[in-house]
C-alpha positions as CSV (number, residue, x, y, z in Angstrom):
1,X,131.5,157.3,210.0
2,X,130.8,154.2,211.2
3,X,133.4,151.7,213.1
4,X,133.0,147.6,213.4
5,X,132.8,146.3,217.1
6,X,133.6,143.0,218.6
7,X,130.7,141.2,217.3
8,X,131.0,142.8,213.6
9,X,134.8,141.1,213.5
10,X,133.6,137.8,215.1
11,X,130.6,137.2,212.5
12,X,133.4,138.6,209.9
13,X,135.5,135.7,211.6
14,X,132.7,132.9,211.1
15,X,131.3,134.7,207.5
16,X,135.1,133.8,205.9
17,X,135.3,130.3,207.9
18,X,132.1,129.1,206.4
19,X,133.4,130.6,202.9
20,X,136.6,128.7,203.2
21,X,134.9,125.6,204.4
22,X,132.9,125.7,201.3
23,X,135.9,126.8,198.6
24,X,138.4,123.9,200.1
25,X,135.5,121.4,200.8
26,X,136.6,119.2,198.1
27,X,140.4,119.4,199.4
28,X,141.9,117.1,202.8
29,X,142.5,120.6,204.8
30,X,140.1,119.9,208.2
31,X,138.2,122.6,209.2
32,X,139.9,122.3,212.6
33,X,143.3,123.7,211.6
34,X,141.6,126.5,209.5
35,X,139.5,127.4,212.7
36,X,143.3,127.4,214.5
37,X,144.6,129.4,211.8
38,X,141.8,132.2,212.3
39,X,142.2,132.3,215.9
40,X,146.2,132.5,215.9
41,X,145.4,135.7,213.6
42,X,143.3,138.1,215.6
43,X,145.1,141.4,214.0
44,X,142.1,142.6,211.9
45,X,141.6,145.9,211.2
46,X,138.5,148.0,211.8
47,X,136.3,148.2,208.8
48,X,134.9,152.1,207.6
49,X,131.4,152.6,206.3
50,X,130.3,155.2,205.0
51,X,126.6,156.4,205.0
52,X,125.5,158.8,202.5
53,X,122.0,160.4,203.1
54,X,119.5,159.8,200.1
55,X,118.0,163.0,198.6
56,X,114.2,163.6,200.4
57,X,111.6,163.5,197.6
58,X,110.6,166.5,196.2
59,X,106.5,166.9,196.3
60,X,105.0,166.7,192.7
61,X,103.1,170.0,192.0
62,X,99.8,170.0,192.0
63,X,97.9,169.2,188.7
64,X,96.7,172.1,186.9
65,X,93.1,170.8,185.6
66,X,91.1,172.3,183.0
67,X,87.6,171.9,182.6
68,X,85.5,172.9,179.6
69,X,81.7,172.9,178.6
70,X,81.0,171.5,175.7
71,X,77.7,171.2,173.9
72,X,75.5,168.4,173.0
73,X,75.4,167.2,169.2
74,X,71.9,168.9,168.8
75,X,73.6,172.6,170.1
76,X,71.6,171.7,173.7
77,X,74.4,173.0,176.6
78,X,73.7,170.8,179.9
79,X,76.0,172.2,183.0
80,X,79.1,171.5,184.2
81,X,79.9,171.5,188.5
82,X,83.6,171.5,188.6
83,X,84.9,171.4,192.8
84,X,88.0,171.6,194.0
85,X,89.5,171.4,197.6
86,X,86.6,173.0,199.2
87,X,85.9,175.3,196.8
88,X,82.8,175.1,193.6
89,X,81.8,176.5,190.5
90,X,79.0,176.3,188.0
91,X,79.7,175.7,184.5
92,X,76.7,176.7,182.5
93,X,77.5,178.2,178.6
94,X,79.0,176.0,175.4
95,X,82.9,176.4,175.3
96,X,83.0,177.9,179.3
97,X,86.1,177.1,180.7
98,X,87.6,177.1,184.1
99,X,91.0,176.4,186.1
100,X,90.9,174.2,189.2
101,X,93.6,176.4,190.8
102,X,91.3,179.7,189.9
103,X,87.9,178.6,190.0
104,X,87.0,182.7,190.2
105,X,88.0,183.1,187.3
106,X,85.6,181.5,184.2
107,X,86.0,182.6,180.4
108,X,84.4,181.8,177.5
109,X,86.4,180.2,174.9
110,X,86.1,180.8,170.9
111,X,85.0,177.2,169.7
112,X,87.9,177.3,166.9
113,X,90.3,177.6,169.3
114,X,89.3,175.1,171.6
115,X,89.1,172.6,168.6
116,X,92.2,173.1,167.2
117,X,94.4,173.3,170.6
118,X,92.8,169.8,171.8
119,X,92.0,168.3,168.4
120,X,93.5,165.0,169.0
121,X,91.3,164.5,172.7
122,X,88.2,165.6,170.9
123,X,88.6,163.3,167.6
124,X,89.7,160.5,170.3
125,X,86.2,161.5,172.4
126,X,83.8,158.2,172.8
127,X,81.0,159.1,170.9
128,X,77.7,158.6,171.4
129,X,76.1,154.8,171.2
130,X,74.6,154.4,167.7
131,X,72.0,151.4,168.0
132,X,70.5,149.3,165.3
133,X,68.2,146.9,164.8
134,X,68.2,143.8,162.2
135,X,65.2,141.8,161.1
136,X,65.1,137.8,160.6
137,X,62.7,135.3,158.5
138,X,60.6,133.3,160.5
139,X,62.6,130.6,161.8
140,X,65.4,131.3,160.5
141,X,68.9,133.3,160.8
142,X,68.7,134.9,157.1
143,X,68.3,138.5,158.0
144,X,65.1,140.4,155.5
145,X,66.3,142.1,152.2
146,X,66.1,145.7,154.1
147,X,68.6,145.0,156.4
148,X,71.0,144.3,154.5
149,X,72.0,148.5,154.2
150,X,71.3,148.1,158.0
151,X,74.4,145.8,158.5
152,X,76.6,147.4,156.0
153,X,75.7,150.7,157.7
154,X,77.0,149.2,161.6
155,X,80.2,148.0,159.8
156,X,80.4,151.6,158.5
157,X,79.6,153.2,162.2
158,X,82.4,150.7,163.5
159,X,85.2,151.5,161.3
160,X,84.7,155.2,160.9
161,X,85.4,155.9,164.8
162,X,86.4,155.1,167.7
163,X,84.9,152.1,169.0
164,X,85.4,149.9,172.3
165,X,82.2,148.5,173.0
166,X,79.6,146.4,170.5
167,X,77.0,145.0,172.2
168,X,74.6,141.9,169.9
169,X,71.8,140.7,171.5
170,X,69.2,138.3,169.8
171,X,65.3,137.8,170.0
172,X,62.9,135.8,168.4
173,X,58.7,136.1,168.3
174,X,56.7,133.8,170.0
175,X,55.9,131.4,166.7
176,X,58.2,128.3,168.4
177,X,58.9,126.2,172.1
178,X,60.6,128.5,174.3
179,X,64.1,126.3,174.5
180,X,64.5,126.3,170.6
181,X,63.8,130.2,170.3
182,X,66.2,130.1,173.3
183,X,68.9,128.8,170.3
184,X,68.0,130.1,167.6
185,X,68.0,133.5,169.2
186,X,71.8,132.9,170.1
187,X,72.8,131.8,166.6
188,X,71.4,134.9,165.0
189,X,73.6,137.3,167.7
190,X,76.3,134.3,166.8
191,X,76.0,135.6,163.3
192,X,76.4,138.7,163.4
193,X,79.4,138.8,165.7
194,X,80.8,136.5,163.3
195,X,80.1,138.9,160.3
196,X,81.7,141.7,161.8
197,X,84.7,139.4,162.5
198,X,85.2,138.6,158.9
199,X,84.9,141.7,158.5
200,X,88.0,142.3,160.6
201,X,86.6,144.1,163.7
202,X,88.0,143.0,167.1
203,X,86.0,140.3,168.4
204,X,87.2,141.8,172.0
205,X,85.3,144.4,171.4
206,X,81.9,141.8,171.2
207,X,79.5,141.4,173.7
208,X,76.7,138.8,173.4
209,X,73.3,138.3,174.5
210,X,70.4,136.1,174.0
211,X,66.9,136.3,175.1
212,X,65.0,133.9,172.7
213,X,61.0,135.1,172.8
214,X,61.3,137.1,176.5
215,X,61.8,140.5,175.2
216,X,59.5,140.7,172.3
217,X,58.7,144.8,170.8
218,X,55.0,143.9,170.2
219,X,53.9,141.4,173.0
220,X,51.5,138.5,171.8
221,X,49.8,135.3,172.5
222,X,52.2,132.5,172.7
223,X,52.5,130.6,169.1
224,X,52.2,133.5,167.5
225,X,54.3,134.9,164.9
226,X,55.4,138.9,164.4
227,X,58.0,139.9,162.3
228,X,59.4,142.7,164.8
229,X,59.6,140.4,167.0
230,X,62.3,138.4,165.2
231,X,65.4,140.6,165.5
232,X,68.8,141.3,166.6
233,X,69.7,144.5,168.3
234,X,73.2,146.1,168.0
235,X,74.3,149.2,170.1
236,X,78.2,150.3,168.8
237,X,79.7,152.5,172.1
């Protein structure tokens, strides 16, 4: 329990003058007699406080981690170092599992069940990157007959999972100046990220590149033309 002192009342004293001053300021009371008033009437009373302690916060437990190995598309089974506060372990079988709190203690867990109790994570997994490659006519952003399936095939990829990266970037050969296949190498990525917009896919999810005739798949004399060469790459993370 807490009492006001001397200076508590007196800055009580001054709070009220200055709230008075500003209530009546519009009427022809001057602020000397309210001043007089306050100080004829010295009779205030002690004001209680009371303090209540706040609650210390309980510690959150610690998080119970599990960790689990899971094998590669092709059935390959990589391994798995899972360390925690001082203490290691060696995860090194498909579906081996461990706790962080009982790193001792590793099992080997049937594949059905480890699907069906975290089948939302798993469906929701990134996959892995899926990258294409379409091919242009010379000097030009009409992509060849056989990629056609090609494209329809990345816009298939795209909406069939989940997807947060696409990255476009565009070549040309060497059949052109340097600065125009510097262009035209950016309107064929351009293109594509524009198809896949109509197409309603996120264009957030677009990254673009360009490198014009710099990165060519079959290297050549300058001037001359190659039909790999001419291209767009696509990777869909």
């Amino acid at each position: 329990m807490l009492k006001a002192n001397k200076s508590m009342i007196r800055q009580f004293i001054l709070f009220n003058t200055f709230v008075t001053l500003i209530f009546v300021s519009g009427c022809s009371v001057q602020p000397e007699n309210i001043i007089n008033s306050l100080e004829q009437n010295k009779t205030l009373e002690p004001i209680a406080i009371e303090i209540t302690p706040l609650e210390p916060l309980k510690p959150m437990p610690p998080a119970q981690v599990h960790a689990i190995l899971l094998p590669q598309e092709d059935g390959k089974v990589g391994k798995l170092l899972v360390a925690d506060d001082g203490q290691e372990t060696m995860l090194d079988q498909a579906w081996q599992g461990v706790e962080t709190k009982n790193l001792d203690d590793k099992q080997i867990f049937s594949e059905d069940i480890i699907r069906a109790k975290y089948r939302e994570l798993l469906d929701n997994m990134p996959k892995k990157p899926n990258s294409y490659t379409l091919y242009y006519q010379y000097d030009s952003i009409d992509i060849t007959k056989d990629s056609n399936d090609t494209l329809a095939e990345i816009l298939n990829d795209i909406k069939s999972h989940p997807t947060f990266r696409i990255n476009i970037i565009g070549h040309t050969d060497r059949g052109g100046k340097n600065i125009y296949n510097d262009t035209l190498s950016m309107k064929r990525a351009n293109q594509v990220a524009q198809f896949l917009t109509d197409n309603e896919i996120d264009e957030q999810l677009i990254v673009l590149d360009y490198y014009g005739e710099e990165q060519p798949i079959i290297p050549t004399e300058d001037g001359v033309k190659n039909e790999f060469n001419r291209r767009v790459e696509i990777t869909v993370k």
